[in-house]
C-alpha positions in Angstrom: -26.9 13.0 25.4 -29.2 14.9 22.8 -28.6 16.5 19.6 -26.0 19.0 19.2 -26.7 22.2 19.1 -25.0 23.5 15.8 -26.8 20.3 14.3 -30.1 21.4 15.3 -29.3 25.1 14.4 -28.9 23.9 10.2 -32.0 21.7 10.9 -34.2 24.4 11.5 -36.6 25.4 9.3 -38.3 28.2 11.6 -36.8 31.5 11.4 -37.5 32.4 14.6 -36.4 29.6 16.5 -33.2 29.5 14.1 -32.1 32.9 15.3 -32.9 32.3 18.9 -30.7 29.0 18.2 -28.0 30.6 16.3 -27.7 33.0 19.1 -27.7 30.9 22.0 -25.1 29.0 19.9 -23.0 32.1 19.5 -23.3 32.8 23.5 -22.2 29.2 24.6 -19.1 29.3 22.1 -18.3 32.3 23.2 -18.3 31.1 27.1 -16.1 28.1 25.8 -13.9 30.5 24.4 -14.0 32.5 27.3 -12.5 29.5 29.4 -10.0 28.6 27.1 -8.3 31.8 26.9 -7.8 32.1 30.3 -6.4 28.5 30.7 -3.5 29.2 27.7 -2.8 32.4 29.1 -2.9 32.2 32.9 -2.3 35.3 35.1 1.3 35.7 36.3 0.4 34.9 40.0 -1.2 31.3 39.0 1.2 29.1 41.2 -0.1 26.0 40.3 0.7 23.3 37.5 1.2 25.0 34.3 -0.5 24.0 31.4 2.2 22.1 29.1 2.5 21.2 25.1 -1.0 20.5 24.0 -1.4 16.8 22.3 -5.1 16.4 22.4 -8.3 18.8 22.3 -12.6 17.7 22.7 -15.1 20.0 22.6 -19.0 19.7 22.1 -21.9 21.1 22.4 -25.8 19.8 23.1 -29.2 20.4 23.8 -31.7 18.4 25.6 -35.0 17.8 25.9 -34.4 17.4 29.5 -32.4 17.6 32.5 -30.7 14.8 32.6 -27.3 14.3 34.6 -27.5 10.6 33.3 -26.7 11.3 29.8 -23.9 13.9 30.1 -21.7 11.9 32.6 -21.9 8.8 30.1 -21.2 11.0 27.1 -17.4 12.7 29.5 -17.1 9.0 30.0 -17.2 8.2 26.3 -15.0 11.5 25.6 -12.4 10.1 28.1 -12.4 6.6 26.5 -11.2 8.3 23.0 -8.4 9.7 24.9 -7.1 7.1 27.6 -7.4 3.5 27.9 -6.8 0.5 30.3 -6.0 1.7 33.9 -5.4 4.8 33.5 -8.5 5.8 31.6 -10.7 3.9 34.3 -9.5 5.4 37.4 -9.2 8.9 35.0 -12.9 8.2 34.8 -13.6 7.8 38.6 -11.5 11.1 39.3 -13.1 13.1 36.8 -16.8 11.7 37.4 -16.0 12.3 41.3 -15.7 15.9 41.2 -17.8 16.5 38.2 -21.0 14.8 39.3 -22.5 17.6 41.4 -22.3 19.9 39.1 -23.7 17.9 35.9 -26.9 17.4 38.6 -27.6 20.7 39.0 -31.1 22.0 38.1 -31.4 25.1 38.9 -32.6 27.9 36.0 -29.9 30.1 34.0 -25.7 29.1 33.5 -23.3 27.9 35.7 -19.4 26.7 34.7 -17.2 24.1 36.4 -13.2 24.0 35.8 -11.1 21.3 37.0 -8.3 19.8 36.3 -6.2 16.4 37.2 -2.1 15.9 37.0 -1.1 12.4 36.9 1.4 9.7 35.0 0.9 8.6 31.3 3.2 7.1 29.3 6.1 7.8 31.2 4.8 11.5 31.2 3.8 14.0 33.5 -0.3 14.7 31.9 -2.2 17.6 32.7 -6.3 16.8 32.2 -8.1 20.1 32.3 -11.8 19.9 31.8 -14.1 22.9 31.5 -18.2 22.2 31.7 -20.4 24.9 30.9 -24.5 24.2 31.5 -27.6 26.6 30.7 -31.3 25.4 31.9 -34.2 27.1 30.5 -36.9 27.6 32.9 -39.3 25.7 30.7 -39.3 23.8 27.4 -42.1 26.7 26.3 -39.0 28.7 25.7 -36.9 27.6 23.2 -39.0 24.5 21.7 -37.6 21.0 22.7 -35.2 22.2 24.5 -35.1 22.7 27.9 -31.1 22.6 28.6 -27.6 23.3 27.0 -24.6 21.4 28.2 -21.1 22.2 26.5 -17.8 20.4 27.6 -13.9 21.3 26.3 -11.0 18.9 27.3 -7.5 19.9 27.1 -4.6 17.1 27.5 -1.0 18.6 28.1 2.5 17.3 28.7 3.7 18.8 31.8 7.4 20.4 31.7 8.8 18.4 34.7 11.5 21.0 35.0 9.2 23.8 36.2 7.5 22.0 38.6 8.7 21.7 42.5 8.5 18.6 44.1 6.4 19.5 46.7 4.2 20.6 43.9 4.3 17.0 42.8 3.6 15.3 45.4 0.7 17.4 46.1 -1.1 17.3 42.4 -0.2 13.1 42.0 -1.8 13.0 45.6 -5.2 15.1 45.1 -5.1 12.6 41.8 -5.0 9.6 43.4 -7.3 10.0 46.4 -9.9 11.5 43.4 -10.0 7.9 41.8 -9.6 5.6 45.3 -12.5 7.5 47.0 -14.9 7.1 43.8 -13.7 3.1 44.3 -14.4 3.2 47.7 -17.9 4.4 47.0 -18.4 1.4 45.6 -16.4 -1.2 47.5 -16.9 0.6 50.8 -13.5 0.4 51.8 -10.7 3.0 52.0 -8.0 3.6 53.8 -4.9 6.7 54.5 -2.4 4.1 53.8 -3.7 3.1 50.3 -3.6 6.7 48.9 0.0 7.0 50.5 1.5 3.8 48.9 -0.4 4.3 45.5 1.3 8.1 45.3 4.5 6.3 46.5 4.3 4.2 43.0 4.0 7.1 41.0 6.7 9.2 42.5 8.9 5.9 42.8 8.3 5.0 38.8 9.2 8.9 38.1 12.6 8.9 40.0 13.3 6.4 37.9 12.4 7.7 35.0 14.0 11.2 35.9 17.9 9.1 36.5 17.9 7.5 33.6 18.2 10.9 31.6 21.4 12.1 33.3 22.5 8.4 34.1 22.3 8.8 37.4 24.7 11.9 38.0 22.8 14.6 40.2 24.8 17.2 38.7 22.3 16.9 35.3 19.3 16.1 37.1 16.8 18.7 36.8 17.3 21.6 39.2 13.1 21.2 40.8 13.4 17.4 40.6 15.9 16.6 42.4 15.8 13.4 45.2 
């Protein structure tokens, strides 16, 4: 993907270009941190699927030589091996790369940010995915040498508390998940259809019901107040 950026910084051996790196450093961290404060503290009229108990956190930083959309999808796709496997972590891939993939293509000179963020089932939990890009392009190499890009990525992996969810909610989050991943295998198999989406989300709602009854064995009167079927 190229050489990262606080790398290059301590390998630097002109002042010059060490302070312009050190600075431009400083300015991307500060963007990252930017984004993260205002995903652990979200305003008060943010209706959607809150953030839950943090259990994983990735962030990097790089500089390239070139533009190259290539490089930075297969290094996400390498950060979302080390934290999902089997078939979750492939159709995790095809969600993420989906909606990611026109922005990591863009060429365009100065910065630009892209925030998503994907709900879906995990080991019997309710996971929260967020993923915050953050690109600069140089207008030529001529100004900053070798370098003619910054790309910086920070990935935040949550346990959802079911309890403050709606259902509705649910449905709606496991749904936009699901269709993310089918339509980035239907790019590929040329195939898709309403009713595989629809029995797909029915799994996952199905396997959390389950789930859900086993914790008040069966009795609605324990069953959580947003949850209940």
């Amino acid at each position: 993907m190229g050489q990262r950026l606080s790398q290059m910084v301590n390998e630097s051996t002109d002042k010059e270009s060490r302070e312009a790196l050190k600075f431009l450093h400083t300015m991307v961290v500060s963007k990252m941190k930017s984004f993260e404060h205002e995903l652990l503290n979200p305003s008060s009229n943010n209706h959607m699927v809150r953030i839950g108990t943090i259990v994983d956190r990735v962030e990097d930083i790089h500089v390239n030589a070139s533009v190259d959309s290539e490089k930075l999808s297969k290094q996400i796709n390498k950060t979302l091996d080390t934290l999902f496997s089997g078939d979750i972590g492939a159709a995790l891939k095809m969600a993420v790369l989906t909606t990611v993939k026109t922005f990591i293509g863009r060429s365009e000179v100065g910065d630009s940010h892209f925030r998503d963020y994907h709900v879906f089932v995990q080991d019997n939990a309710l996971v929260r995915l967020d993923v915050m890009l953050y690109k600069y392009n140089f207008s030529s190499e001529n100004v900053l040498r070798n370098v003619n890009s910054v790309n910086a990525y920070l990935f935040y992996k949550s346990i959802i508390n079911h309890d403050e969810v709606s259902r509705d909610l649910m449905v709606y989050e496991i749904t936009r998940f699901v269709s993310g991943y089918l339509k980035a295998a239907v790019y590929e198999s040329s195939k898709t259809e309403q009713e595989e989406i629809d029995e797909e989300v029915a799994k996952y709602l199905q396997r959390l019901h389950s789930l859900y009854r086993l914790f008040d064995n069966d009795s609605s009167s324990n069953t959580p107040q947003l949850l209940k079927w």
